[in-house]
Every structure is written in structure tokens, then in C-alpha cells.
N, C-alpha and C positions, 0 to 999 in steps of 0.2 A: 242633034237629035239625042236623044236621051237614052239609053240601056234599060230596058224591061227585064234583062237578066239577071235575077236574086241572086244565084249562087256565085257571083263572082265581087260581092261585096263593093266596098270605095275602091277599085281598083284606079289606077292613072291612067289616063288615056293610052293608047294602043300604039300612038307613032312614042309616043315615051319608051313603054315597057319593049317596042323592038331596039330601042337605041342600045348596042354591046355595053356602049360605056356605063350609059345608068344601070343597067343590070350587073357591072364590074362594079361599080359604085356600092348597088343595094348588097350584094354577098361579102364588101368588105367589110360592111357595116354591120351588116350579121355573123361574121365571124368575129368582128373586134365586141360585141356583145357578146357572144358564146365564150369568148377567151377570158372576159374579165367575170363570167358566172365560176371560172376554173384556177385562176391564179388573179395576183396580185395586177394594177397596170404597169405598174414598172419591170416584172416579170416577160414586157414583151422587148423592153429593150434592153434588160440582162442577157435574155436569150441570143440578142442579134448581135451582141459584143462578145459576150461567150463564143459563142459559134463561130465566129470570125477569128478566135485567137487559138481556138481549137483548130480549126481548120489551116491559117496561114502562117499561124505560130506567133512569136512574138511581133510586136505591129506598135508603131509609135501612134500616140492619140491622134493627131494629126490623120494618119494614112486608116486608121479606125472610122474616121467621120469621114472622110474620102468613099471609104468602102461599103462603107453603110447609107450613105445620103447624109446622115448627123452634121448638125454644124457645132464647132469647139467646144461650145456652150453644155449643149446637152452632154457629147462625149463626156467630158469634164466631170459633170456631174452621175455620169450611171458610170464611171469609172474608180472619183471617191466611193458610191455606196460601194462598190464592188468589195474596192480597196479595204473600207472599213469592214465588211464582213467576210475580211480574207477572203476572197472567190478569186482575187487576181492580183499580183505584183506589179507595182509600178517603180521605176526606178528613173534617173535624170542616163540618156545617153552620153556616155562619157565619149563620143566621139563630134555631137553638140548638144554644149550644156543646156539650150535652151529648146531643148524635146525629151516631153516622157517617154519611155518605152515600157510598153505591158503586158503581161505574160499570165497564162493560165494558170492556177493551181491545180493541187489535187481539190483541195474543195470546191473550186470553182467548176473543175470536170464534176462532181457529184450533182450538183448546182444543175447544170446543163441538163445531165440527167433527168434529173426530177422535172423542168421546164419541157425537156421534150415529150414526157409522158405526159403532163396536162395538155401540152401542144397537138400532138396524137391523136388525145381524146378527142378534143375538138374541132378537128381537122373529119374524124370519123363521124362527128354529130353532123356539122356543115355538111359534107358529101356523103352523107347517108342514102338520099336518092340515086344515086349513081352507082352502077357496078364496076369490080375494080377495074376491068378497060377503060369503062368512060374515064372514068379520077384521071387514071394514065395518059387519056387521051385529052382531055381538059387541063393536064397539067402541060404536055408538049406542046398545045396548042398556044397556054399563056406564055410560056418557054420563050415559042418561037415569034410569038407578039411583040413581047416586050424586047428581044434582042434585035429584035428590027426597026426599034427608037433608040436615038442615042440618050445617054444617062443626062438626065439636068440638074443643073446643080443644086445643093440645096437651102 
């Protein structure tokens, strides 16, 4: 049967738009378009490696793509650019030679900086409908989502 209702445009059918997942689906997708109207795309995986070596401290490439979902490949390469524009040191572990280990800078803490405040921003555009309870309450709720799936790999 057909919808006589204008005001709600091409919407997707109704057993769709209840499914959590497609609805987790459509706001990631509008947050990774929000993101890329405010920084660079490589900006979103500087952030996740930054953040990571901020937070855990020095971290071999290896345990960086462990901890992030990343497989070597990609590490690899958002850790040269890091590298090249000083944001992060990488060094061979002289306990084995065949892992890098890599380490925040001061530039790279700057870096982060500036990534979280476009991050912020956008974060504030997406969840602009919601009051700051809901956010809170929307964030513990994916919190407790996602720690009740184990990690798969990537």
C-alpha cells in the first residue's frame, strides 16, 4: 500500500528505519560526512593513532593495529605520514629488531589537539538533537553495546 503522507518524503520502509543497526549504520555515515566537511580524511586516522599513544604511551605498530582494529598495512602508512611530519617517533626496538616502537611528540600532542577540536565540533553538529543527558545516555548505552560483542578482527 502506498503512503499518502507528503511530509515525510522517500523515506525507507518502516520495518527498515526500526532496525538499531541500519539506524547505527545511517548516523555513522552522517557523522563520517560531518567529519570530512571539518578536517582532512586522514585526520580521522591520525586522531585514532594519536590518541592511542597518548593515552597507552609508547605502543609497537603492531599492538597500534591490535588496538585500533588497523591491519599493518594501514598502520604502516598513517605512522610514516605521522613520522614525516614529526607528530610521532618511531624507532626499531632494540629488544626485537624486527618491531617498531612509536611515541608521541610534543607536535604530535598539538596535532591531537587541534583533531579534537574539529572532532567536538562535529560530534556537537551530529548530537545537536539531543540534550546533554540523552549524548550521556546514548553514549553508555553504545558503551555497553559494543562491550557485550567480542572484538573481531580486522
Amino acid at each position: 500500500m502506498k503512503s499518502t503522507d507528503t511530509d515525510d518524503g522517500m523515506q525507507p520502509p518502516a520495518r527498515l528505519r526500526a532496525l538499531t543497526s541500519w539506524q547505527a549504520s545511517k548516523v555513522s555515515l552522517l557523522g563520517a560526512r560531518m567529519t570530512a566537511q571539518h578536517m582532512p580524511l586522514t585526520a580521522r586516522a591520525d586522531f585514532a593513532v594519536l590518541a592511542a599513544l597518548e593515552e597507552y604511551g609508547e605502543l609497537s605498530q603492531a599492538d597500534l593495529g591490535r588496538r585500533l582494529g588497523l591491519d599493518r598495512n594501514e598502520v604502516s602508512g598513517i605512522v610514516t605520514r605521522l613520522e614525516r611530519d614529526h607528530h610521532l617517533d618511531r624507532h626499531v626496538d632494540p629488544d626485537n629488531r624486527r618491531r617498531n616502537v612509536v611515541t608521541l611528540t610534543a607536535s604530535g600532542k598539538r596535532y591531537l589537539e587541534e583533531i579534537q577540536h574539529h572532532t567536538d565540533t562535529v560530534q556537537d553538529e551530529l548530537l545537536a538533537g539531543l540534550t546533554t543527558a540523552e549524548r550521556r545516555q546514548l553514549n553508555a548505552l553504545l558503551t555497553k553495546l559494543l562491550s557485550s560483542h567480542r572484538p573481531q578482527p580486522a
